[in-house]
C-alpha positions in Angstrom: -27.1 25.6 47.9 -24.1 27.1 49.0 -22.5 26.2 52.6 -22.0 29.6 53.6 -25.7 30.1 54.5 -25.5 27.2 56.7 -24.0 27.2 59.9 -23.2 23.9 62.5 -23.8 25.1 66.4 -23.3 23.2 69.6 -26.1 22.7 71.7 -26.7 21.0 74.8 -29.9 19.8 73.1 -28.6 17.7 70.7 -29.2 14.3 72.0 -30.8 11.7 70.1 -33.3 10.3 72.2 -34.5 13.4 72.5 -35.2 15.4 69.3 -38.1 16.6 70.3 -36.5 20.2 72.1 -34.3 20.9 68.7 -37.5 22.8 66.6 -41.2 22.2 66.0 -40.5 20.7 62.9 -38.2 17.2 63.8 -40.1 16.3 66.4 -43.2 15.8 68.6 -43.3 15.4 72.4 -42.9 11.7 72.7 -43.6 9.8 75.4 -41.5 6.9 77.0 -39.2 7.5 73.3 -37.9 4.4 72.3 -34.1 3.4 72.6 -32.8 5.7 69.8 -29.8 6.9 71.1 -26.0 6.3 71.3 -27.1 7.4 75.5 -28.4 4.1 77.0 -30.1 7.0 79.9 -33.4 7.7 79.3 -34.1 9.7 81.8 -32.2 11.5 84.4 -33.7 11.9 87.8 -31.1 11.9 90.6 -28.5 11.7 88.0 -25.8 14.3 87.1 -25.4 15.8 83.5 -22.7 17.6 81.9 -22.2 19.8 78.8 -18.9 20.5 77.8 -18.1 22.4 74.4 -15.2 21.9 71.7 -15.9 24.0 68.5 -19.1 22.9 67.1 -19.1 20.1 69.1 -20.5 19.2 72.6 -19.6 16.3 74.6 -22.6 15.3 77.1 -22.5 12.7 79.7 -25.2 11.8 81.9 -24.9 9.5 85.0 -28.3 8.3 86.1 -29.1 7.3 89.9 -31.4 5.3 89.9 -30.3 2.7 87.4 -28.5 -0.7 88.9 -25.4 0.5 87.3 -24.1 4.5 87.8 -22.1 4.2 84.9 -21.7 7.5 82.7 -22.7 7.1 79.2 -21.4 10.1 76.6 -21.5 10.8 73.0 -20.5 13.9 71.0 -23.4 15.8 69.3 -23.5 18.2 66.9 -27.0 20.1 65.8 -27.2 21.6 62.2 -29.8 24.5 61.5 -29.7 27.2 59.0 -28.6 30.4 59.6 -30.6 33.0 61.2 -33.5 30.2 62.3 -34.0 27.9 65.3 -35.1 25.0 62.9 -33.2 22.2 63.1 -32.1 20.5 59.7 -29.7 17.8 61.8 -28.6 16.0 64.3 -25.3 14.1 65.0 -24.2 11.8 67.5 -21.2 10.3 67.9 -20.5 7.6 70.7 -21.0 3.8 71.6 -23.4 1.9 73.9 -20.9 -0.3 75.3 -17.5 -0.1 76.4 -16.8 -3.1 74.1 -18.4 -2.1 70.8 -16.9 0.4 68.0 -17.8 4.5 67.7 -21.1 4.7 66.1 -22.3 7.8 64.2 -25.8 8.2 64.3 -27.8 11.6 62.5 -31.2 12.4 62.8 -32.9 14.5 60.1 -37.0 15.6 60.0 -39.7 13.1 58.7 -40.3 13.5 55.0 -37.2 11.1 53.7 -37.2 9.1 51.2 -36.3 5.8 52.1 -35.7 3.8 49.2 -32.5 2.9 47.9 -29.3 4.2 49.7 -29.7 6.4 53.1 -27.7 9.1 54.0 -24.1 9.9 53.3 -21.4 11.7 54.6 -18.6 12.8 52.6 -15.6 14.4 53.2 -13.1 15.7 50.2 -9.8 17.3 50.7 -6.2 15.5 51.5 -7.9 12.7 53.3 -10.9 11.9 51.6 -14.3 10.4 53.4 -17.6 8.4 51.9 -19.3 6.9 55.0 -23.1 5.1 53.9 -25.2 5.6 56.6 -28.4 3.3 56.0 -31.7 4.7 57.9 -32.7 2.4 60.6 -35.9 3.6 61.6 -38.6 7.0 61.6 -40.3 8.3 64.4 -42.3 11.2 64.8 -39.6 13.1 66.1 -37.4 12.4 62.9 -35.4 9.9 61.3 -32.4 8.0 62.2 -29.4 6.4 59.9 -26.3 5.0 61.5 -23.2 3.6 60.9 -20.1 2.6 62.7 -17.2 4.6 62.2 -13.8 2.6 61.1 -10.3 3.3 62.7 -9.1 5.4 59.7 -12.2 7.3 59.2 -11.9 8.6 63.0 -8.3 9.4 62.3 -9.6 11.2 59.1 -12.2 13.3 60.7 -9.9 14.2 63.5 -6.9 15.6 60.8 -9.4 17.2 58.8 -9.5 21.4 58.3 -12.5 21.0 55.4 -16.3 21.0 55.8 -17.9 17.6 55.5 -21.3 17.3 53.8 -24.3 15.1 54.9 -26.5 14.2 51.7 -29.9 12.2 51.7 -33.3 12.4 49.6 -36.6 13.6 50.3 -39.7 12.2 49.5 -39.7 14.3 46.3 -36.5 12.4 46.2 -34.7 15.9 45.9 -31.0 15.8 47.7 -30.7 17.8 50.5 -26.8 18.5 51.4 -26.0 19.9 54.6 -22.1 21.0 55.7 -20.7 19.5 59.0 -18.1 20.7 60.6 -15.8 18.7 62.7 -13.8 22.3 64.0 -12.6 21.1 67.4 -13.6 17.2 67.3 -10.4 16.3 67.8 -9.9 17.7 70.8 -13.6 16.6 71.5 -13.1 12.5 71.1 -10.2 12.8 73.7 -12.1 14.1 76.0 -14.9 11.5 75.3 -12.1 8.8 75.7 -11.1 9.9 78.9 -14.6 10.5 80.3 -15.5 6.6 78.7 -12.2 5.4 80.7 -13.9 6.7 84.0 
């Protein structure tokens, strides 16, 4: 399939506990959603949220109220859909739980994967060359997830980069489906997401 029918979009409805607003397909309305995101904020009554945009990516914090700690929790999100539709073929998240543990980068892609063998991949060709496994860690209705955590030099990597990246898994007719990511302006994203994590 070639990458030029594709497009990657920012949208303030990328995050991954809640796939269920991205498109009919990748999710259902779930209730009380389990833990599935790089947010540790479920829920944000008498909280703040922000949005803010860089390329195709979108840094969102949230800082909740009514939780014992007002810590903000971000990540970087990405949502992948094919041109011309509202369907959403992915979800990307980039961003950690705690202060103290590495960058994780978490995707979510519709039900309907298959799940044996190895998970989903992203790759990255080019001057500086990229082949992250990310292994699933669970399904819900709302989609599944795979997740890895991201290395020193592959941060460094995806912040030099000027290629498209691709992100490559198997359905359950164990067919690959390859979707291109852009990382246009996540440089410039991750610094702001280091500076909002230093606050």
């Amino acid at each position: 399939m070639r990458n030029d029918i594709w497009v990657s979009i920012p949208s303030s409805i990328f995050a991954i506990w809640i796939v269920a607003t991205a498109s009919t397909t990748m999710a259902q309305n779930v209730s009380n959603p389990p833990n599935s995101s790089l947010l540790s904020v479920a829920s944000n009554e008498g909280g703040s949220r922000t949005n803010t945009t860089f390329g195709d990516w979108t840094l969102r914090c949230e800082r909740n109220a009514g939780m014992q700690s007002s810590r903000q929790v971000c990540e970087l999100g990405q949502m992948v859909r094919k041109q011309g539709e509202k369907t959403a073929m992915a979800q990307i998240a980039i961003g950690r739980v705690d202060s103290g543990n590495p960058l994780h980068l978490t995707v979510v892609v519709p039900m309907g994967v298959t799940l044996q063998g190895r998970g989903a991949k992203m790759a990255m060709e080019g001057k500086e060359v990229v082949s992250l496994d990310l292994p699933w860690t669970r399904c819900i209705p709302g989609g599944c997830f795979a997740s890895a955590a991201l290395s020193s030099d592959t941060i460094r990597k995806f912040k030099a980069t000027t290629v498209m990246a691709s992100l490559t898994y198997r359905d359950m007719d164990y067919r690959e489906v390859k979707l291109p990511i852009s990382f246009r302006g996540f440089g410039e994203a991750l610094e702001a997401l280091g500076r909002e994590q230093g606050n």
